[in-house]
N, C-alpha and C positions, 0 to 999 in steps of 0.2 A: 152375642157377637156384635148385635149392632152398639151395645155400650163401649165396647170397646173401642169401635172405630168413632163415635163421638167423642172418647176420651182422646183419642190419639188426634181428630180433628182439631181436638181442644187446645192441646198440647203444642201442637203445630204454631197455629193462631196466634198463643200466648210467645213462643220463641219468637215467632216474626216481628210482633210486635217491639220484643225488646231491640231485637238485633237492629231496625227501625231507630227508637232512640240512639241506641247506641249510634248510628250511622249520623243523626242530625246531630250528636250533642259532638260527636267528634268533628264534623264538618263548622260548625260554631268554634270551635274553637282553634281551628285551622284557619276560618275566614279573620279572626281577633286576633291571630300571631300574625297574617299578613297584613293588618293593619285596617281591614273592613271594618264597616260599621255596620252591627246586626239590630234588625228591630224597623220600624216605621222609621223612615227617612223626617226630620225636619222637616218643617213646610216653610219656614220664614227666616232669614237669616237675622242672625243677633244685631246688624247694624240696620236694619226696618226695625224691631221690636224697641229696640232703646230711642230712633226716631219718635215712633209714634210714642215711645212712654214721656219723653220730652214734649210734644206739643199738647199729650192728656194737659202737664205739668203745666203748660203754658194758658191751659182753661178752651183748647179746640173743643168743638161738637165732633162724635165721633163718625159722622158725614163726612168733617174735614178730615180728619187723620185718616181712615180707611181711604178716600181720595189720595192725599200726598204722597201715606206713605205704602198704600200699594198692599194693606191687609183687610180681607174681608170684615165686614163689620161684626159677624159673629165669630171671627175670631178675637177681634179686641174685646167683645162680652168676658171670654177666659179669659 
């Protein structure tokens, strides 16, 4: 008896789980037809990055550029 109520625990378990996905992968795809962006948000907007890749370009220390253009200095390391 008790295996069977393990199995059936099991069984349970494993359903939830799917119906889970199923729930986030349909909601993902409902946030991307309204037009949402899923995932980690940007941290820097593209006109700070091309700044600072312009004053690298210009020969700044990355003192200067993390100052100007307003990105952490360990983000210009990536």
């Amino acid at each position: 008896m008790a295996r069977i109520s393990f199995l059936l625990l099991a069984l349970f378990a494993e359903m939830e789980r799917t119906f889970t996905a199923e729930r986030a992968s349909h909601a993902r795809a409902v946030a991307e037809a309204a037009g949402s962006q899923s995932g980690r948000p940007r941290t820097h907007p593209e006109d700070k990055i091309e700044y600072a890749r312009l004053l690298k370009v210009q020969g700044a220390s990355l003192g200067v550029i993390a100052t100007k253009a307003g990105i952490h200095r360990t983000s210009l390391h990536r």
